[in-house]
Every structure is written in structure tokens, then in C-alpha cells.
MDTraj code that builds the backbone (N, CA, C; nanometers):
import mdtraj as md
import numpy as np

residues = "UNK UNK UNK UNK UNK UNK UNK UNK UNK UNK UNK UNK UNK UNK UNK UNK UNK UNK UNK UNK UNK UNK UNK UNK UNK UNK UNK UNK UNK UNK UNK UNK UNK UNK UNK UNK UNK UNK UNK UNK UNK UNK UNK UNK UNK UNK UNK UNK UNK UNK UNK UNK UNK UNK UNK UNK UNK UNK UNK UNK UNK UNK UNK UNK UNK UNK UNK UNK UNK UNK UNK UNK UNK UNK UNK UNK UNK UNK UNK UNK UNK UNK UNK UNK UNK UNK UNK UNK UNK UNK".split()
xyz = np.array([
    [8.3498, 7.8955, -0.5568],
    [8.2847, 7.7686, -0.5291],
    [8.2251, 7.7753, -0.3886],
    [8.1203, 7.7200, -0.3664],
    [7.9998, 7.7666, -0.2434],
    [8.0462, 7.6217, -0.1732],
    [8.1198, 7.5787, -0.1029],
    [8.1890, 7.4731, 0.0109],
    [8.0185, 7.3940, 0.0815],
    [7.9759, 7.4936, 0.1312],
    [7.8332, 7.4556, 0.2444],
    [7.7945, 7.3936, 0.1863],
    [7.7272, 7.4133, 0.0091],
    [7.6552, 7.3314, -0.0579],
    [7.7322, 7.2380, -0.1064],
    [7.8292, 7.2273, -0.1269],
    [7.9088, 7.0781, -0.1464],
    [7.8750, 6.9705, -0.0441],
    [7.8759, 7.0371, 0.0908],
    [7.8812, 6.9608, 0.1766],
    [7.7736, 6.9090, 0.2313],
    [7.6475, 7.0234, 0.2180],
    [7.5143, 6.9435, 0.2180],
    [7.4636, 6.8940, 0.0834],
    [7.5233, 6.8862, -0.0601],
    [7.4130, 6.8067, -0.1534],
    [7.5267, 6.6427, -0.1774],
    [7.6575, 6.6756, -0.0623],
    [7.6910, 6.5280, -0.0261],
    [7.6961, 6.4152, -0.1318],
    [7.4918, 6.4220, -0.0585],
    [7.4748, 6.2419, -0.0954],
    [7.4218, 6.2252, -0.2170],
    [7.4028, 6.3722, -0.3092],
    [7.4037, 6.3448, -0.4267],
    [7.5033, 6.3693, -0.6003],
    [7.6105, 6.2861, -0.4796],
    [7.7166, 6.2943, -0.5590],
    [7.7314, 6.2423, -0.7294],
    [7.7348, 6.2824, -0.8166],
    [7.7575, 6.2737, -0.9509],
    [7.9168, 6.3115, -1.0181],
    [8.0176, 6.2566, -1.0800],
    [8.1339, 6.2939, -1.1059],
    [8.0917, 6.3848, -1.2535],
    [7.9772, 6.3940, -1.3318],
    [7.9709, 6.4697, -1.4158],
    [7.8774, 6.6268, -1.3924],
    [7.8785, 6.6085, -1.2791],
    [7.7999, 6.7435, -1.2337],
    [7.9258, 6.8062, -1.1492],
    [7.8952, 6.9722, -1.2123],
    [8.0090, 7.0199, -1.1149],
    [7.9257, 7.0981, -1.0349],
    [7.9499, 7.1416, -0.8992],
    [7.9264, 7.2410, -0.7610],
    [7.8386, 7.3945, -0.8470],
    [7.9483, 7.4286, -0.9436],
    [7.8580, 7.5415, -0.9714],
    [7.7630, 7.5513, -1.0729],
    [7.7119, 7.4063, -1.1432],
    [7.6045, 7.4004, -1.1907],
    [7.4488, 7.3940, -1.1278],
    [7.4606, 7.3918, -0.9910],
    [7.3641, 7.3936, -0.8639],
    [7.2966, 7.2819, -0.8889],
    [7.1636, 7.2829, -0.8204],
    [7.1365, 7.1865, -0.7357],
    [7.0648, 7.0970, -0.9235],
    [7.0414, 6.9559, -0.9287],
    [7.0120, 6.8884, -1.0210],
    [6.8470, 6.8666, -1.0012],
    [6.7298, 6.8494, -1.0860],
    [6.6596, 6.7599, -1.0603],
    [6.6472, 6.6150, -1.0409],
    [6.5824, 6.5316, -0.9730],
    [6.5725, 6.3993, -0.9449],
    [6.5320, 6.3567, -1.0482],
    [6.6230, 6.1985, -1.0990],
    [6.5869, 6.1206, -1.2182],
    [6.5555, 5.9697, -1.1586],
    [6.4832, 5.8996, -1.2174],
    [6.4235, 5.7821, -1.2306],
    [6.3686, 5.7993, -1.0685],
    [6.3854, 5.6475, -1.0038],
    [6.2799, 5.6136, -0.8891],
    [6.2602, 5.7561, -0.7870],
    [6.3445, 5.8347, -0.7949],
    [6.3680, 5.9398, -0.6475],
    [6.2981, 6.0162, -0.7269],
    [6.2759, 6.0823, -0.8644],
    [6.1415, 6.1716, -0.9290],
    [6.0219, 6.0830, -0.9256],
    [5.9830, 5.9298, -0.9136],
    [5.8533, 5.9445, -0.9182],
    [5.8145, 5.9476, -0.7647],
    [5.9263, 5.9001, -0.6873],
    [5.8968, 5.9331, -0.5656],
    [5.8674, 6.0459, -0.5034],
    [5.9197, 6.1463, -0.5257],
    [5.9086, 6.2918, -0.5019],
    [5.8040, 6.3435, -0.5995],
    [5.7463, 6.3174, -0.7057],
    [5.6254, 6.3611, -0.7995],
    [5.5326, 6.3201, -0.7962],
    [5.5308, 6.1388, -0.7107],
    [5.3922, 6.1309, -0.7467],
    [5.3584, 6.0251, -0.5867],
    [5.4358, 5.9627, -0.5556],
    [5.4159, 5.8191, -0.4670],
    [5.3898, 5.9634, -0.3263],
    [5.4983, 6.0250, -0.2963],
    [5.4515, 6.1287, -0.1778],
    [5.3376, 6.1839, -0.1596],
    [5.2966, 6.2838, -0.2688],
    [5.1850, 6.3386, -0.2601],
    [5.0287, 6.2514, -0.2801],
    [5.0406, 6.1743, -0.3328],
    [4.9548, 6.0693, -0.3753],
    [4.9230, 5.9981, -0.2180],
    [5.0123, 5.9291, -0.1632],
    [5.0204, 5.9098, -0.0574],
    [4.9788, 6.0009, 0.0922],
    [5.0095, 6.1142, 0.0823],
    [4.9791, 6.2380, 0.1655],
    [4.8245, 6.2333, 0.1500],
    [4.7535, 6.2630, 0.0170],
    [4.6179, 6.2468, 0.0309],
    [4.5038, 6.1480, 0.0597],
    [4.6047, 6.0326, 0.0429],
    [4.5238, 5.8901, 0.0802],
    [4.5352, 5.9037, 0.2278],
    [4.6247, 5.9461, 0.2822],
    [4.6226, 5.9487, 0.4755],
    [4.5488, 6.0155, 0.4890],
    [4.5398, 6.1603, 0.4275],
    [4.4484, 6.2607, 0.5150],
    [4.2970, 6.2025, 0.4723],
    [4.2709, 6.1152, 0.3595],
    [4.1241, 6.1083, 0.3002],
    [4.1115, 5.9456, 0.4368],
    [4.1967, 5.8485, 0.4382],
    [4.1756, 5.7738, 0.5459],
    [4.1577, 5.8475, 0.6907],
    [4.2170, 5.9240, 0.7511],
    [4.2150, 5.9967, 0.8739],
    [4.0800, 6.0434, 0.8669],
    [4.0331, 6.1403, 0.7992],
    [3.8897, 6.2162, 0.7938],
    [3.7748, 6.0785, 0.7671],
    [3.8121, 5.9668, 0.7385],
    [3.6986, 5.8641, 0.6777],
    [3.6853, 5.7694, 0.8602],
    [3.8296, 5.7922, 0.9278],
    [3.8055, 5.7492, 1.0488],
    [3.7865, 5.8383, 1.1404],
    [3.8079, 5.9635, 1.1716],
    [3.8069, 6.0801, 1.2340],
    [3.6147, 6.0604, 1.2395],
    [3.5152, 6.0759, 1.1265],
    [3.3954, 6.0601, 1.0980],
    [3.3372, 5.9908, 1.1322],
    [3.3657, 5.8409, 1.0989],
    [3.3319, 5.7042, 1.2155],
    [3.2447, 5.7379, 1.3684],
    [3.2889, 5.8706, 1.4462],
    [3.2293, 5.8543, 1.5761],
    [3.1307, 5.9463, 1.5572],
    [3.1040, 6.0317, 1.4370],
    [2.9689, 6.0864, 1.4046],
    [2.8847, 5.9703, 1.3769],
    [2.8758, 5.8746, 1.2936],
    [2.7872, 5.7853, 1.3100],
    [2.6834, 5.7398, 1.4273],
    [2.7608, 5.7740, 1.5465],
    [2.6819, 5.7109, 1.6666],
    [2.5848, 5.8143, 1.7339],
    [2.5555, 5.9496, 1.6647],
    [2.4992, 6.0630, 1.6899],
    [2.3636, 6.0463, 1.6486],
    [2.2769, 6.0080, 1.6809],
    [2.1683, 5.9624, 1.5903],
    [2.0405, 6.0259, 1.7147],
    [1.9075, 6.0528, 1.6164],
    [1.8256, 6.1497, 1.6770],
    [1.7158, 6.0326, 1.7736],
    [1.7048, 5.8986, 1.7840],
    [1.6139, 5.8533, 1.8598],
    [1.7474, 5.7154, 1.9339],
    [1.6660, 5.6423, 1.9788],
    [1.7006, 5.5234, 2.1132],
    [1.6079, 5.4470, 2.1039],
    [1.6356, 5.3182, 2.1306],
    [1.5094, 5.2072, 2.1801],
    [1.5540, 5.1808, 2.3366],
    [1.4805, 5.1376, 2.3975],
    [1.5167, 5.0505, 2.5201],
    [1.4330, 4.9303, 2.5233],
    [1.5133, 4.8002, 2.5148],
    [1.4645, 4.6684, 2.5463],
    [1.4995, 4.6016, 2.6711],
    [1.3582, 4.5226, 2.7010],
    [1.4102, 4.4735, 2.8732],
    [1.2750, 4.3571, 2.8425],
    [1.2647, 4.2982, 2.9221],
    [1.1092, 4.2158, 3.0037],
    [1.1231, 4.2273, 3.1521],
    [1.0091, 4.1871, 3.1742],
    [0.9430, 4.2542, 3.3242],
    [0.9416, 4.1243, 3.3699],
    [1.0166, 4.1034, 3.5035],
    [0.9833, 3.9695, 3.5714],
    [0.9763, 3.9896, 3.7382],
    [0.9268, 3.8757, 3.7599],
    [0.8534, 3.8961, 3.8770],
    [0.9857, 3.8301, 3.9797],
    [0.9477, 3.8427, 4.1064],
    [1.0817, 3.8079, 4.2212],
    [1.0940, 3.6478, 4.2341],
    [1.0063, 3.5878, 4.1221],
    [1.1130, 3.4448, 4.1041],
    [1.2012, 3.4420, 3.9604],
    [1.1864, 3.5547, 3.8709],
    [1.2729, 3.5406, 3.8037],
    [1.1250, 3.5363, 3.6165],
    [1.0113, 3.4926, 3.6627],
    [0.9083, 3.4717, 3.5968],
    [0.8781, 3.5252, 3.5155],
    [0.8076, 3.5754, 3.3915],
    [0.7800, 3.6700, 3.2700],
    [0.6553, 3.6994, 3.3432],
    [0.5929, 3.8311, 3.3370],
    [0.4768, 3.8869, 3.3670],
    [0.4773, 3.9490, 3.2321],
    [0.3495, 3.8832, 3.1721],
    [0.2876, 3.8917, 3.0202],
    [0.1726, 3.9864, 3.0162],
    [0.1609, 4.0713, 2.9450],
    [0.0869, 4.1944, 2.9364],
    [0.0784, 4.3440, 3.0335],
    [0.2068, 4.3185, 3.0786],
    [0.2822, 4.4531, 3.1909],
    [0.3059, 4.5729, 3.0522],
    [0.3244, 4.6795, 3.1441],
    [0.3583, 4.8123, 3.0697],
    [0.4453, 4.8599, 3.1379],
    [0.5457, 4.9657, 3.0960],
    [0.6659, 4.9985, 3.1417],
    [0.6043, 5.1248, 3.1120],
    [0.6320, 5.2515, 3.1903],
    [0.6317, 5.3651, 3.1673],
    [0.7531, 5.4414, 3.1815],
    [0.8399, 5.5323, 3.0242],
    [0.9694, 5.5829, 3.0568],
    [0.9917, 5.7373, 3.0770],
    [0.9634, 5.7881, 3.1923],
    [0.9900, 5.9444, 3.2455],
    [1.1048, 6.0100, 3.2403],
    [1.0697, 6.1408, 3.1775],
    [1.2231, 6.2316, 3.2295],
    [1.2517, 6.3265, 3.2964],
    [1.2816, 6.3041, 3.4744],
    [1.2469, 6.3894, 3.5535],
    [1.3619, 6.4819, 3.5662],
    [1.4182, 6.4940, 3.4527],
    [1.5703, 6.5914, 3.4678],
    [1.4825, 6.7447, 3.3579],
    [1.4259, 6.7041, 3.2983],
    [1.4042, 6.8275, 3.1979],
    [1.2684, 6.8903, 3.2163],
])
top = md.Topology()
chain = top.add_chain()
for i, resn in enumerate(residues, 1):
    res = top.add_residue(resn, chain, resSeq=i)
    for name in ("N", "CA", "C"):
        top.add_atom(name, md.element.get_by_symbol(name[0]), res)
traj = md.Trajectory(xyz[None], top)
């Protein structure tokens, strides 16, 4: 009789199972838990993680606007001004 494994399968004590019939499969809630709710679950995190992980590609985008109006030193709209936008880094 193997003692260690007595002592670690513990908590799945059964009085009609003996030690040297080894380890049992899981019946009712703890098999669908272990067959289907875990793994099922495992892929819904990683498919949520990658669906938010992706989220900050969105903001990668190939053009820009810039909006403003042009006012004068009381605060005034100057109507038919042009803005010219330079890029003296490149």
C-alpha cells in the first residue's frame, strides 16, 4: 500500500474505493468543471485579453486633422486667415 498517495488524494476520500485501485476519475459537478467550465473559460480570457491587448492598435492610424481659429490680441475671429503647417524636423 503506497501511504504518500493516501495522504495526498486525502480529500478525495470514498469508503468504497480502496488505495490500490489508484487515482478515480471526477463525477458529476468536479467533471464538468474540470472538462468543460475550465477550459472553456481559459479561452474566453485569453480571446478577452487579445480583444483588449488590440484596443491600443486602434489609435495607430495613417493621417491627423488639426483644428484651431485664428484670433486676433482682443480675443476676435480673423475671417479668411490661412494657417500654414511645416515640418522642420524631417
Amino acid at each position: 500500500m503506497n501511504h504518500r498517495r493516501l495522504i495526498n488524494d486525502a480529500w478525495t476520500y470514498n469508503p468504497n474505493i480502496r488505495a490500490e485501485d489508484g487515482p478515480q476519475q471526477p463525477r458529476g459537478w468536479r467533471a464538468l468543471l474540470d472538462n468543460l467550465l475550465v477550459p472553456v473559460g481559459f479561452i474566453l480570457a485569453l480571446v478577452l485579453l487579445s480583444i483588449l491587448m488590440s484596443h491600443s492598435a486602434f489609435a495607430q492610424t495613417g493621417s491627423g486633422k488639426i483644428a484651431g481659429s485664428v484670433t486676433d490680441t482682443t480675443g476676435a475671429g480673423i475671417s479668411g486667415s490661412n494657417v500654414a503647417l511645416m515640418d522642420e524636423g524631417g
